[in-house]
N, C-alpha and C positions, 0 to 999 in steps of 0.2 A: 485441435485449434492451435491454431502458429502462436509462439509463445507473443508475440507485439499485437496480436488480437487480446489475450488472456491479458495480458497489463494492461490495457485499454478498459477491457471490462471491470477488472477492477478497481482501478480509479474511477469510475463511474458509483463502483457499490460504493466506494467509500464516499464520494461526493453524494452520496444517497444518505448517508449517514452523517452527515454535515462535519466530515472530516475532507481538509485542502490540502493536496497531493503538491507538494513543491519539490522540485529536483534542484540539488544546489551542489557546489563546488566544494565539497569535505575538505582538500585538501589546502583550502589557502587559510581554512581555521588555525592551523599549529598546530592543534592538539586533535588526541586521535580522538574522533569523534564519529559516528557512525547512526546511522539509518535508525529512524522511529519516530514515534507519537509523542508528542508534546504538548500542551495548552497554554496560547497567549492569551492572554485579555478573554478568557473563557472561551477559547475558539479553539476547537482542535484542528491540529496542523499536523500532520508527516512528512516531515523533511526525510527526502531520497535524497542518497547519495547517486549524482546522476554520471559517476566512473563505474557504476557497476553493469554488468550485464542485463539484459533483458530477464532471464532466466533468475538470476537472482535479483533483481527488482522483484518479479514475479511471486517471489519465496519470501522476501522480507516484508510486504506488503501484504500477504495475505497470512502470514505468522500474526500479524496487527489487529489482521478485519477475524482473525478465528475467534479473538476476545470480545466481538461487539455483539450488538443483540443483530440479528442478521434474519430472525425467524418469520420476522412479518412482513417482508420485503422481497419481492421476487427478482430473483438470482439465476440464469440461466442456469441450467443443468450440467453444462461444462464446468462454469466457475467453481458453483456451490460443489461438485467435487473435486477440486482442484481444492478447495478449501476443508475439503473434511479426509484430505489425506492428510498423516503426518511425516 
C-alpha cells in the first residue's frame, strides 16, 4: 500500500473513533511544538504537523490510534498491521 493511501486510511480509523485529523502550520506557533492528540471542549483532535512527510504522518498518527480501543472496528488488514508493528 503506497504510503498516501495508508494516511488516508487512517484518518479515516481515526474519524471512526471520533478523533478530527487537522494539519496545521507548527511553525508560525514560536514555540517547538509537535504533532499529537489533544481534547477541546471534550472533542478529540490530532493536530498534524502538515511540514512533515507522508511517511512520517503515517508514523505519528498511528503511534496515536495504537492507544485507542481499535478492537471492535474493522481495520483493513494492511492498516491494522501497519499499526501493530513497532
Amino acid at each position: 500500500m503506497k504510503p498516501t493511501q495508508l494516511y488516508q486510511h487512517l484518518k479515516e480509523l481515526a474519524a471512526k473513533l471520533s478523533v478530527t485529523v487537522a494539519e496545521q502550520n507548527m511553525r508560525v506557533t514560536g514555540v517547538n511544538a509537535k504533532s499529537g492528540l489533544c481534547i477541546v471542549k471534550e472533542q478529540k483532535l490530532f493536530i498534524m504537523d502538515k511540514h512533515l512527510t507522508v511517511r512520517e504522518k503515517n508514523e505519528v498518527l498511528a503511534r496515536c490510534l495504537r492507544n485507542l480501543p481499535i478492537d471492535d472496528i474493522y481495520v483493513m488488514p494492511a492498516v491494522r498491521k501497519y499499526l501493530e508493528k513497532e
